[in-house]
mmCIF file of the N, C-alpha and C atoms, coordinates in Angstrom:
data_MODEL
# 
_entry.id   MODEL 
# 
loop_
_atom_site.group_PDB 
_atom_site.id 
_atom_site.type_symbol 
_atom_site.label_atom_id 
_atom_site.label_alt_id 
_atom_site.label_comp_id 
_atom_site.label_asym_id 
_atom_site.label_entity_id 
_atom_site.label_seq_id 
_atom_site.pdbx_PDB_ins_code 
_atom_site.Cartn_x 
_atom_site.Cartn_y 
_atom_site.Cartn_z 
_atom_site.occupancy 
_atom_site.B_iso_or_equiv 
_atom_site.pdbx_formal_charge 
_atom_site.auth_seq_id 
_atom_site.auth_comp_id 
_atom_site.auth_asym_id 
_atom_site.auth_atom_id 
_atom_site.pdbx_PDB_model_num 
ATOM 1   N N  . UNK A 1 1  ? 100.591 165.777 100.606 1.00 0.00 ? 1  UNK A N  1 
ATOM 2   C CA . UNK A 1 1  ? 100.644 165.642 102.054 1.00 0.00 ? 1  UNK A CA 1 
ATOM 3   C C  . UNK A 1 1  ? 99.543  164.683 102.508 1.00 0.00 ? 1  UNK A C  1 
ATOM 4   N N  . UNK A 1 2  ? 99.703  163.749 103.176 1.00 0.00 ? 2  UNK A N  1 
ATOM 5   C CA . UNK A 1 2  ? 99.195  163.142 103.862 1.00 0.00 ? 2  UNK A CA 1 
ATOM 6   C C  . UNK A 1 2  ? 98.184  163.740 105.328 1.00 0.00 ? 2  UNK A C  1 
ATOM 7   N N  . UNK A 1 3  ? 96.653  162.635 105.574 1.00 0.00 ? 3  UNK A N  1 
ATOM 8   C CA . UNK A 1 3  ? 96.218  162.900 106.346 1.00 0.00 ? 3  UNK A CA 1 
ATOM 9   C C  . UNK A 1 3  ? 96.704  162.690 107.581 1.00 0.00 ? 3  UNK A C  1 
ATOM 10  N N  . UNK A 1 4  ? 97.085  160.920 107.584 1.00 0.00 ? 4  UNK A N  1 
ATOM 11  C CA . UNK A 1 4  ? 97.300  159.783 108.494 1.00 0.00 ? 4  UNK A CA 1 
ATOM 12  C C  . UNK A 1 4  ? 98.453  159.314 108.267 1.00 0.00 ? 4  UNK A C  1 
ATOM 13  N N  . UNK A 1 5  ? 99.369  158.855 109.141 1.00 0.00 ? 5  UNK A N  1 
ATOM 14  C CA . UNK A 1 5  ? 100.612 158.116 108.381 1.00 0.00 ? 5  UNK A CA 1 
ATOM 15  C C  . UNK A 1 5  ? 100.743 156.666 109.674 1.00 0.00 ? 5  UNK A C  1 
ATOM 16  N N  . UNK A 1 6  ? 101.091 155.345 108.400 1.00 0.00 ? 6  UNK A N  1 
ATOM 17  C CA . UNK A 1 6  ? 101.421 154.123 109.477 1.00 0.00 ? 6  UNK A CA 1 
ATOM 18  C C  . UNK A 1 6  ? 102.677 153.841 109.347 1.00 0.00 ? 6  UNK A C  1 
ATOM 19  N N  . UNK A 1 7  ? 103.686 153.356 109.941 1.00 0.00 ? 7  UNK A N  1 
ATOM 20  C CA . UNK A 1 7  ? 104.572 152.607 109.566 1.00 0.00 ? 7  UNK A CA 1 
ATOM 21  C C  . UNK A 1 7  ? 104.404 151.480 109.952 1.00 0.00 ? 7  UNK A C  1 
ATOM 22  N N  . UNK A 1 8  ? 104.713 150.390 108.383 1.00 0.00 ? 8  UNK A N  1 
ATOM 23  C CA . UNK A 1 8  ? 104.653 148.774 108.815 1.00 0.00 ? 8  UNK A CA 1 
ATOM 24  C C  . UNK A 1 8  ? 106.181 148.830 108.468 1.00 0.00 ? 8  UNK A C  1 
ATOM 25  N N  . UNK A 1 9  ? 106.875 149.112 108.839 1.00 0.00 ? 9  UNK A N  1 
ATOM 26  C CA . UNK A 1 9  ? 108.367 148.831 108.340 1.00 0.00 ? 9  UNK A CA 1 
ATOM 27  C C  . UNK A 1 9  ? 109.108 147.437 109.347 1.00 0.00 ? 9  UNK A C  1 
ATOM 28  N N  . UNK A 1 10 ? 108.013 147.194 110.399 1.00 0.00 ? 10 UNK A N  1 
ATOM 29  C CA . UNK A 1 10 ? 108.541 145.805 111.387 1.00 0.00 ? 10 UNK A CA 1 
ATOM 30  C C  . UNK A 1 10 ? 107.384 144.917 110.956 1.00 0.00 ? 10 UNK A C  1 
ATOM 31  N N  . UNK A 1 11 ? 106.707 145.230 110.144 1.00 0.00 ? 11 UNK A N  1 
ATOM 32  C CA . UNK A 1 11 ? 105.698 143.841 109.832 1.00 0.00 ? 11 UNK A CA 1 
ATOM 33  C C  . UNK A 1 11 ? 106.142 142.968 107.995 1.00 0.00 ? 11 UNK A C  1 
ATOM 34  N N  . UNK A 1 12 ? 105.299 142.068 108.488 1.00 0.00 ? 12 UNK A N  1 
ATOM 35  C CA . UNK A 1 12 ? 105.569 141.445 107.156 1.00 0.00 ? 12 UNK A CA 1 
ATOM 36  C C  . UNK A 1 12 ? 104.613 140.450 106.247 1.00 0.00 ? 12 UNK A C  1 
ATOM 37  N N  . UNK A 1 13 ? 104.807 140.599 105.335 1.00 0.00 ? 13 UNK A N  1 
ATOM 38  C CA . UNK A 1 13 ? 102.984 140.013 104.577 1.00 0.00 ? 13 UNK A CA 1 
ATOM 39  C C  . UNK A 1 13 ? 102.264 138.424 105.077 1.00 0.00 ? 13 UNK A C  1 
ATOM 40  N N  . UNK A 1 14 ? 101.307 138.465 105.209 1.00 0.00 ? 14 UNK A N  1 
ATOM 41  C CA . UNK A 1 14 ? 100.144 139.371 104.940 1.00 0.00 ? 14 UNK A CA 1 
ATOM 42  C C  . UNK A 1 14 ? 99.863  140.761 105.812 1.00 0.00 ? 14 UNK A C  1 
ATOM 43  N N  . UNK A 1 15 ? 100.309 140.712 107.021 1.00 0.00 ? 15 UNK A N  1 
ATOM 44  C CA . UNK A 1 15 ? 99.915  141.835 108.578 1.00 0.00 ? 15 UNK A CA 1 
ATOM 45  C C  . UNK A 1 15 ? 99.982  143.020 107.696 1.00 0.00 ? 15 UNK A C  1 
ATOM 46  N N  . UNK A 1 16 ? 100.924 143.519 106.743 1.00 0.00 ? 16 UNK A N  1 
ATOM 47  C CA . UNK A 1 16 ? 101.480 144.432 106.183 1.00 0.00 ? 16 UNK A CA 1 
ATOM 48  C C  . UNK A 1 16 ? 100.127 145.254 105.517 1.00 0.00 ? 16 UNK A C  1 
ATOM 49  N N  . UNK A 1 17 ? 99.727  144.339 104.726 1.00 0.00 ? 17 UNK A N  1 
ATOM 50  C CA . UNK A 1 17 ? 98.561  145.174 104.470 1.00 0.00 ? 17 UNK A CA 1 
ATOM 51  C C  . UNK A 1 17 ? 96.912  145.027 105.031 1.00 0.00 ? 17 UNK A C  1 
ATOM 52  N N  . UNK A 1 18 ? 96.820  143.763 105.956 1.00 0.00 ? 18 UNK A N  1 
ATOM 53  C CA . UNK A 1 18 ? 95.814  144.052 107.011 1.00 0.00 ? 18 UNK A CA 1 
ATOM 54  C C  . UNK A 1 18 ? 96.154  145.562 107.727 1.00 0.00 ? 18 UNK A C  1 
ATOM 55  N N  . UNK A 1 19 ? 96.790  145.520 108.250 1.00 0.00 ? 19 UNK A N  1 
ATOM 56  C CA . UNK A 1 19 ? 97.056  146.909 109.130 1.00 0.00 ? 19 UNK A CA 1 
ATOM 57  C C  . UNK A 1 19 ? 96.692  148.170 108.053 1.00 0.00 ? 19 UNK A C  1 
ATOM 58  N N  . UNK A 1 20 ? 97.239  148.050 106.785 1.00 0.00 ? 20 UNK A N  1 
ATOM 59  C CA . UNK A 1 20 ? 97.327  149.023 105.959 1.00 0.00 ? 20 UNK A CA 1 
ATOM 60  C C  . UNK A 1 20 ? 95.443  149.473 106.263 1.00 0.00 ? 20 UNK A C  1 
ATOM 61  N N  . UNK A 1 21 ? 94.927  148.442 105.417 1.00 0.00 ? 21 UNK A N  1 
ATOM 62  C CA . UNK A 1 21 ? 93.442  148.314 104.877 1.00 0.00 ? 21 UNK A CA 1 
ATOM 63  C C  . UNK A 1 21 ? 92.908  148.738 106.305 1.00 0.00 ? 21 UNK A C  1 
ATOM 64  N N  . UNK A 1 22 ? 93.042  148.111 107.481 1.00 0.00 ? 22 UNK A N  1 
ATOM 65  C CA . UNK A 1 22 ? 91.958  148.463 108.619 1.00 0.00 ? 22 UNK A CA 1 
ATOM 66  C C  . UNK A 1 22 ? 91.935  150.172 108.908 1.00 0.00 ? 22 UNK A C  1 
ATOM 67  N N  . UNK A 1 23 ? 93.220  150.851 108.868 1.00 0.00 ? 23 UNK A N  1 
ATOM 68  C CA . UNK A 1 23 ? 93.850  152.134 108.845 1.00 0.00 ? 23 UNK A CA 1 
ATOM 69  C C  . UNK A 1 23 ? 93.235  153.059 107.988 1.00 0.00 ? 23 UNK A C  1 
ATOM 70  N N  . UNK A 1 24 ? 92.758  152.323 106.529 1.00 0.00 ? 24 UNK A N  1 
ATOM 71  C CA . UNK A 1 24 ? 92.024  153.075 105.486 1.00 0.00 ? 24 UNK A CA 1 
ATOM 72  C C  . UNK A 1 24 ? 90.532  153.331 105.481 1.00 0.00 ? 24 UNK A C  1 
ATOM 73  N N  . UNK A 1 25 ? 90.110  151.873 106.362 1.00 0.00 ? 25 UNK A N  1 
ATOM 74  C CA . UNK A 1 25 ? 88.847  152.313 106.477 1.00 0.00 ? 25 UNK A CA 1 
ATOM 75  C C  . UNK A 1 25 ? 88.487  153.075 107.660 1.00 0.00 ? 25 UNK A C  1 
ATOM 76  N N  . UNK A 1 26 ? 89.282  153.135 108.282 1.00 0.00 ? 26 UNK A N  1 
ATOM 77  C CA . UNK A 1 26 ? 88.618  154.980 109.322 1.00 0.00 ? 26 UNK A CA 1 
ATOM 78  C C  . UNK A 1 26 ? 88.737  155.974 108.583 1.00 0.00 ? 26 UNK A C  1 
ATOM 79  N N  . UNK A 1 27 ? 89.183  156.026 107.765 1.00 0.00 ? 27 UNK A N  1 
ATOM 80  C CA . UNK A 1 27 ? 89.110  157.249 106.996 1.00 0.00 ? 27 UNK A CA 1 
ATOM 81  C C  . UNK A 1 27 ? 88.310  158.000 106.546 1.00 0.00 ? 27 UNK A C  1 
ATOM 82  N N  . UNK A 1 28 ? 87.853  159.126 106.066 1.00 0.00 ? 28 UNK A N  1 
ATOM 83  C CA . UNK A 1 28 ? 86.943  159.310 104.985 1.00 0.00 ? 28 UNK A CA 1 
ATOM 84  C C  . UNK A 1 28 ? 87.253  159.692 103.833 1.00 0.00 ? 28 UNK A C  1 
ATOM 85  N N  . UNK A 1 29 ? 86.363  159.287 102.701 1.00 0.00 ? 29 UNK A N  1 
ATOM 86  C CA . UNK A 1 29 ? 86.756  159.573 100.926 1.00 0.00 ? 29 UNK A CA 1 
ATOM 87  C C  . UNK A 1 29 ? 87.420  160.952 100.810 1.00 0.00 ? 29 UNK A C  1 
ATOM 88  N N  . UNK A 1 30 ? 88.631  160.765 100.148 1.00 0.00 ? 30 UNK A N  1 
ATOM 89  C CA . UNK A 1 30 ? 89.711  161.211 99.894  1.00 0.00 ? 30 UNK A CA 1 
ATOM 90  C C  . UNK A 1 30 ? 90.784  161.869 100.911 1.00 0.00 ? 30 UNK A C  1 
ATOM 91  N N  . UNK A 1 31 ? 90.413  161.118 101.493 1.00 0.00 ? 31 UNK A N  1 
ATOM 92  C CA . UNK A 1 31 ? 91.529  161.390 103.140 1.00 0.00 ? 31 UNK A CA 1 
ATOM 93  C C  . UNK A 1 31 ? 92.903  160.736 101.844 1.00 0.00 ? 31 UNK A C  1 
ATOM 94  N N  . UNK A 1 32 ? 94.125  161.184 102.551 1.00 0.00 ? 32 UNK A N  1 
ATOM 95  C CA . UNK A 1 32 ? 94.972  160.808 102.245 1.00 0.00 ? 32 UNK A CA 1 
ATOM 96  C C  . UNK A 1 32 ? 96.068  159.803 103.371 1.00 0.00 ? 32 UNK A C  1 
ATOM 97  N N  . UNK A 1 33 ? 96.497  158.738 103.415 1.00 0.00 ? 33 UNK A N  1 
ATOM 98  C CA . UNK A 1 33 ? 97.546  157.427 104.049 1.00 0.00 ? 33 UNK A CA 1 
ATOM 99  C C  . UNK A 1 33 ? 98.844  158.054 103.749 1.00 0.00 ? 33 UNK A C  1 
ATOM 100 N N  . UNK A 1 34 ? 99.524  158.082 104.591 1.00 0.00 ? 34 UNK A N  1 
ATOM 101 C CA . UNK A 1 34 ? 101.181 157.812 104.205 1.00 0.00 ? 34 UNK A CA 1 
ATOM 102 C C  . UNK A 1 34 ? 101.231 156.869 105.099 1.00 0.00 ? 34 UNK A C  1 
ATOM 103 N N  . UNK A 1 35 ? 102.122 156.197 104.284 1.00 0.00 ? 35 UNK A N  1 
ATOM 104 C CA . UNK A 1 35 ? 102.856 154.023 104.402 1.00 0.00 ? 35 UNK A CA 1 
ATOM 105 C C  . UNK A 1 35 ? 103.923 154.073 104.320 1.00 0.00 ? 35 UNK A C  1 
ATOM 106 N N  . UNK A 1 36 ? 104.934 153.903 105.749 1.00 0.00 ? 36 UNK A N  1 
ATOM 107 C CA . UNK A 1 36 ? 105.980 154.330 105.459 1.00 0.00 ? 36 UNK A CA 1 
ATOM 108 C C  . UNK A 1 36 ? 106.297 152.775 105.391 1.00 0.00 ? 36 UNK A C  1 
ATOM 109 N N  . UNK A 1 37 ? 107.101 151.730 104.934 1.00 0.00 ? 37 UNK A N  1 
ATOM 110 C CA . UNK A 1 37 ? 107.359 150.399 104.601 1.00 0.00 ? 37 UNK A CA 1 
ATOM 111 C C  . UNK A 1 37 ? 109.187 149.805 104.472 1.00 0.00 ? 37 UNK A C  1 
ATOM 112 N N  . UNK A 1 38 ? 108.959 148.609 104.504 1.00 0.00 ? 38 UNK A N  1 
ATOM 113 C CA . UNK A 1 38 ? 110.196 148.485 103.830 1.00 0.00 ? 38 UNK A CA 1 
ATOM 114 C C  . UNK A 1 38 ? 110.282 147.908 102.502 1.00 0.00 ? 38 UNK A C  1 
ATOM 115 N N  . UNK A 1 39 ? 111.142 147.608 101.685 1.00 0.00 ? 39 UNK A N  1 
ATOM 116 C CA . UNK A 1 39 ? 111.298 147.576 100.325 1.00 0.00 ? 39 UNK A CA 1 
ATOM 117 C C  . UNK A 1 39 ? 111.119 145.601 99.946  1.00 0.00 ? 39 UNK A C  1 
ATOM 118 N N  . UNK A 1 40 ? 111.301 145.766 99.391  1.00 0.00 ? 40 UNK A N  1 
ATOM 119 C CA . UNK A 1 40 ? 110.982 143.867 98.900  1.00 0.00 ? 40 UNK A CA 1 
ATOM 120 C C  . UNK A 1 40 ? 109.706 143.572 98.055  1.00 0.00 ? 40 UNK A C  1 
ATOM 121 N N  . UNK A 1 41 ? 108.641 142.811 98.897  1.00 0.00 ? 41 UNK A N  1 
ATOM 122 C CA . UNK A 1 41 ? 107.551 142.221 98.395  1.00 0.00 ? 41 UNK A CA 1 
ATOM 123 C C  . UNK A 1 41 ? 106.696 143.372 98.765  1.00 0.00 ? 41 UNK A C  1 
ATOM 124 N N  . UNK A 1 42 ? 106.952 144.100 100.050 1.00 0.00 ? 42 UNK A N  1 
ATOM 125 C CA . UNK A 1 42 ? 105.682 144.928 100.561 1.00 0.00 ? 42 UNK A CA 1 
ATOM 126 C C  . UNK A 1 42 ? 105.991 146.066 99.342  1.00 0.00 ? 42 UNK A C  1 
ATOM 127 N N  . UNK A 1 43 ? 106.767 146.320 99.518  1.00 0.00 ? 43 UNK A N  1 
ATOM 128 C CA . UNK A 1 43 ? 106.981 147.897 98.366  1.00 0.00 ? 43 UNK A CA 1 
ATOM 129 C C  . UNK A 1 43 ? 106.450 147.292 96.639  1.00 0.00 ? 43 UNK A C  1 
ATOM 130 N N  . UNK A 1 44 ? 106.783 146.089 96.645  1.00 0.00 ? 44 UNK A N  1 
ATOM 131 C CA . UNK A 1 44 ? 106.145 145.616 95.110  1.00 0.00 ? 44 UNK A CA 1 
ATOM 132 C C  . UNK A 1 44 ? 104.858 145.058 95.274  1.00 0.00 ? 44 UNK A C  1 
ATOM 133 N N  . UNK A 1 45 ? 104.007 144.412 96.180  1.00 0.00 ? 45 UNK A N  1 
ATOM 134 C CA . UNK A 1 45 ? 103.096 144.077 96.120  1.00 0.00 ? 45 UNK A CA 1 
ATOM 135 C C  . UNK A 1 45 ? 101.480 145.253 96.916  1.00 0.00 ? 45 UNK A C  1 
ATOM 136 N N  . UNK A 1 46 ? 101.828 146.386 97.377  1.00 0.00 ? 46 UNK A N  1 
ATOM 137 C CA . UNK A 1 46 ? 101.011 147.362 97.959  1.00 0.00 ? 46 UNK A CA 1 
ATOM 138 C C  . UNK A 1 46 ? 100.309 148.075 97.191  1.00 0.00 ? 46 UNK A C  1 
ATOM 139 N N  . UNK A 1 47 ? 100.879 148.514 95.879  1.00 0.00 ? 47 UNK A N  1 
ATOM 140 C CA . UNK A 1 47 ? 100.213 149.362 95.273  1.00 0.00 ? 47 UNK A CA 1 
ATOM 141 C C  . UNK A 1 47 ? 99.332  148.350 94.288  1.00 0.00 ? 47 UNK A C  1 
ATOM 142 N N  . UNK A 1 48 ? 99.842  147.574 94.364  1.00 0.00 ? 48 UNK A N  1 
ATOM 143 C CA . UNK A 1 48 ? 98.687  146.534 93.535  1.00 0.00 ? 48 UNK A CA 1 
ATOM 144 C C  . UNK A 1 48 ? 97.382  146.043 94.310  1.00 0.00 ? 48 UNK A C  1 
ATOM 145 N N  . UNK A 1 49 ? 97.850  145.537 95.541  1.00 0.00 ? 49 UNK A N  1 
ATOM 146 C CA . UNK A 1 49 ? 96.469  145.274 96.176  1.00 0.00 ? 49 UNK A CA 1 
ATOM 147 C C  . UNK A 1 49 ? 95.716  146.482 96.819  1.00 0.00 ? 49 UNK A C  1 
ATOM 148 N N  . UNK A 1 50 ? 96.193  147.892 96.628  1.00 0.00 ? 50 UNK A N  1 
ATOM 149 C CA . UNK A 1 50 ? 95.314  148.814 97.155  1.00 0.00 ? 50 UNK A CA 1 
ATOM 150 C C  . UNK A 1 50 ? 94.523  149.041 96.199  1.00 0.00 ? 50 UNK A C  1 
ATOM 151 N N  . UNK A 1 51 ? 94.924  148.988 94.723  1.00 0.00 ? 51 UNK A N  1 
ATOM 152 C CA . UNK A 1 51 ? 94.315  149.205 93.549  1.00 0.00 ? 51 UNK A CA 1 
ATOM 153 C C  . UNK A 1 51 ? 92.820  148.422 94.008  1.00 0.00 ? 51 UNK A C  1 
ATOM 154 N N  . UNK A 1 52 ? 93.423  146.847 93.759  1.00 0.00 ? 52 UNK A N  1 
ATOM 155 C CA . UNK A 1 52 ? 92.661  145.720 93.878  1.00 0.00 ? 52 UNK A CA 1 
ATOM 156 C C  . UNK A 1 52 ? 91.148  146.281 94.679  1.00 0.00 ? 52 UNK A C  1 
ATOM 157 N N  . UNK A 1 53 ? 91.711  146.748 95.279  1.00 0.00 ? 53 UNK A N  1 
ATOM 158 C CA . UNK A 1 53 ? 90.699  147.116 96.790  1.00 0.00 ? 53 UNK A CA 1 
ATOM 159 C C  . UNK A 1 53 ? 89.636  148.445 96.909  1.00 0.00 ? 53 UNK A C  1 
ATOM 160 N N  . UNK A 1 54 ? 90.306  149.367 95.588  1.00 0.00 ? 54 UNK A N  1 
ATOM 161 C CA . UNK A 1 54 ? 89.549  150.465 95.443  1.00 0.00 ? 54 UNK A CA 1 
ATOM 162 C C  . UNK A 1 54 ? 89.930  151.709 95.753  1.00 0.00 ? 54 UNK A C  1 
ATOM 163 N N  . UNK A 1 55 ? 91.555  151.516 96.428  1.00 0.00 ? 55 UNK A N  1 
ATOM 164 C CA . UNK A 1 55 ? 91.838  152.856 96.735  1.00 0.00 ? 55 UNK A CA 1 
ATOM 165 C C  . UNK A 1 55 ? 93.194  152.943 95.371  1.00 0.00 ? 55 UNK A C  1 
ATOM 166 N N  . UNK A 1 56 ? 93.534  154.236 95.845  1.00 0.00 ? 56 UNK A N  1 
ATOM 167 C CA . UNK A 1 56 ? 94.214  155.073 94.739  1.00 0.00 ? 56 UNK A CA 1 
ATOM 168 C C  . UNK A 1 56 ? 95.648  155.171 95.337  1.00 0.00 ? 56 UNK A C  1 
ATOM 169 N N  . UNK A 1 57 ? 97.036  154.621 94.675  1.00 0.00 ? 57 UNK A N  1 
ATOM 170 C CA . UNK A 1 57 ? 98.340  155.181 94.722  1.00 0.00 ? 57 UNK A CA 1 
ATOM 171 C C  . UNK A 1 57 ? 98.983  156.253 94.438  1.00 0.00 ? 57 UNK A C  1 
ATOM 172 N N  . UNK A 1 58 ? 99.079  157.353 94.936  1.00 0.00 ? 58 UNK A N  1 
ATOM 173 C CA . UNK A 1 58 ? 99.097  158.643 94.325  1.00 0.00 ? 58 UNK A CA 1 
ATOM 174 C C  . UNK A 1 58 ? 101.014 158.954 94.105  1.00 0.00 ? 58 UNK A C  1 
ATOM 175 N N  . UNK A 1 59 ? 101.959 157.984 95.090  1.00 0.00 ? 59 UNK A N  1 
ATOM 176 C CA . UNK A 1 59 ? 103.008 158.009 95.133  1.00 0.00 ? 59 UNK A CA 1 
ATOM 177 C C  . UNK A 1 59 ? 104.104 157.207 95.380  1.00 0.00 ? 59 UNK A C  1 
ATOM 178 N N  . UNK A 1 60 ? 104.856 156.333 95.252  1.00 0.00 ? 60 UNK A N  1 
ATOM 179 C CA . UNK A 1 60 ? 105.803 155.543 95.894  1.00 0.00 ? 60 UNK A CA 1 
ATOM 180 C C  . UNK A 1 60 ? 107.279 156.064 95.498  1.00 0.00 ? 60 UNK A C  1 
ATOM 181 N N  . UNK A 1 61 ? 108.026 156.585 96.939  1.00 0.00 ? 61 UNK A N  1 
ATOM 182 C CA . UNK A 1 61 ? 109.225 156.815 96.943  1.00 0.00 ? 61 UNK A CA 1 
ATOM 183 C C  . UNK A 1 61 ? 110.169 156.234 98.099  1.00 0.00 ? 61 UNK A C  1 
ATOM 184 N N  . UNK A 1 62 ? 111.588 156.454 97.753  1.00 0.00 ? 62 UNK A N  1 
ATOM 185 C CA . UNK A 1 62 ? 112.199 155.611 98.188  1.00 0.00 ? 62 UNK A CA 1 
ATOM 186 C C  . UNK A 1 62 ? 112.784 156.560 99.425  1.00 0.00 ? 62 UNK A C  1 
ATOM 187 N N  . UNK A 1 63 ? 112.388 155.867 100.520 1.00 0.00 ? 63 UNK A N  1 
ATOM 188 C CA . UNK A 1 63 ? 113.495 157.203 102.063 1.00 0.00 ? 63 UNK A CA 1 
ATOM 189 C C  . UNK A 1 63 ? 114.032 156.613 103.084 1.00 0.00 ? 63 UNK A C  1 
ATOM 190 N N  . UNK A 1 64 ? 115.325 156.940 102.693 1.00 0.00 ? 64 UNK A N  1 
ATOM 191 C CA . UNK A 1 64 ? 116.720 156.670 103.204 1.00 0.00 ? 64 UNK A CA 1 
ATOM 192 C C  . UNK A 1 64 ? 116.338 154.738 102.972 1.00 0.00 ? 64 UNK A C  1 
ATOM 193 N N  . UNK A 1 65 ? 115.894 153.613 103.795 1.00 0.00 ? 65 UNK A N  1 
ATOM 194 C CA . UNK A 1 65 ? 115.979 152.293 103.409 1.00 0.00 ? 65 UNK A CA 1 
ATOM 195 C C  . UNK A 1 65 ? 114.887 151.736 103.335 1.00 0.00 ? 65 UNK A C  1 
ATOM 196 N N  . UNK A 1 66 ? 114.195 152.624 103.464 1.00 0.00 ? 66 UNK A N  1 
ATOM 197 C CA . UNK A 1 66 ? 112.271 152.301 103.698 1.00 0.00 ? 66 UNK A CA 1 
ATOM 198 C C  . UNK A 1 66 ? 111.442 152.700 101.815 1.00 0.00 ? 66 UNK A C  1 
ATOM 199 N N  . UNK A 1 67 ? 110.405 152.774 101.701 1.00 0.00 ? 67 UNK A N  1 
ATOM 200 C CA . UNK A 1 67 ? 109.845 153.555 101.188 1.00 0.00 ? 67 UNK A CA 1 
ATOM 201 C C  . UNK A 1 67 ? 108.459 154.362 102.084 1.00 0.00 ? 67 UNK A C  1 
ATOM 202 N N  . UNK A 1 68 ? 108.397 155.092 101.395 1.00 0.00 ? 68 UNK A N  1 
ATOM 203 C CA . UNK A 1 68 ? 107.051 156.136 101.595 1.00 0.00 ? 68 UNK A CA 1 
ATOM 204 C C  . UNK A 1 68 ? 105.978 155.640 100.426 1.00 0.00 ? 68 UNK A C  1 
ATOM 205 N N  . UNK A 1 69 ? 104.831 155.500 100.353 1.00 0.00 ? 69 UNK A N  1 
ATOM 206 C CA . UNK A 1 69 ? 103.360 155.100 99.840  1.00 0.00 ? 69 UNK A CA 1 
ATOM 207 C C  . UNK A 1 69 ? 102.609 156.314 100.142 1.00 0.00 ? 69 UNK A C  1 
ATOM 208 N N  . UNK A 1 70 ? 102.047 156.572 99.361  1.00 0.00 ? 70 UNK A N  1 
ATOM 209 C CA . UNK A 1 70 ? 100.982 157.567 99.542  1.00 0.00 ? 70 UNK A CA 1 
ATOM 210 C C  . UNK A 1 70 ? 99.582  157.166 98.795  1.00 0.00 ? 70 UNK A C  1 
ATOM 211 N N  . UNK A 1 71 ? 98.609  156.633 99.755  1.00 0.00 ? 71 UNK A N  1 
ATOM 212 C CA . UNK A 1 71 ? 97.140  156.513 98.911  1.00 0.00 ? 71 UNK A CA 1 
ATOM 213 C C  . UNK A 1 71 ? 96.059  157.557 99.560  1.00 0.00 ? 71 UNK A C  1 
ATOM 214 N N  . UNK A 1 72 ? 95.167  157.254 98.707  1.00 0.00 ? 72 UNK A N  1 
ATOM 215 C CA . UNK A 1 72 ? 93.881  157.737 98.442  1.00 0.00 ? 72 UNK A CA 1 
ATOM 216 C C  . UNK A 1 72 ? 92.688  156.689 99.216  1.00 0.00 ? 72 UNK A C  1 
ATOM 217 N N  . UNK A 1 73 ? 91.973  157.235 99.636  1.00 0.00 ? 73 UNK A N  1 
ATOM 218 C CA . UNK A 1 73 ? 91.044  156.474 100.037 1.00 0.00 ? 73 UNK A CA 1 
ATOM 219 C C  . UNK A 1 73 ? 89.701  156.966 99.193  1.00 0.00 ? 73 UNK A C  1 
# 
């Protein structure tokens, strides 16, 4: 379960994960993100640059035409 949840499902890269990242840092360590998205580049390229960045992918699933993301901060 998630702390916080965004949907970028109307944005598109780069905004996609600016929004993500600014969202993560209000957080505090081990707060949990749900990312609700759409599928393409954002769903293949998110869990890589959150890595990149220091946070943790704990989930990626697919709902109804979107996906769901779940990180770690």
């Amino acid at each position: 379960m998630a702390d916080v949840c965004i949907d970028i499902t109307g944005d598109v890269c780069p905004m996609t994960f600016v929004k993500v990242k600014l969202k993560l840092e209000t957080l505090s360590a081990g707060d949990r993100l749900s990312i609700r998205m759409s599928g393409g580049e954002t769903a293949e390229n998110m869990p890589r640059s959150l890595r990149e960045d220091g946070y943790r992918t704990l989930s990626l699933a697919a709902d109804g035409d979107a996906f769901v993301l779940i990180a770690e901060k």
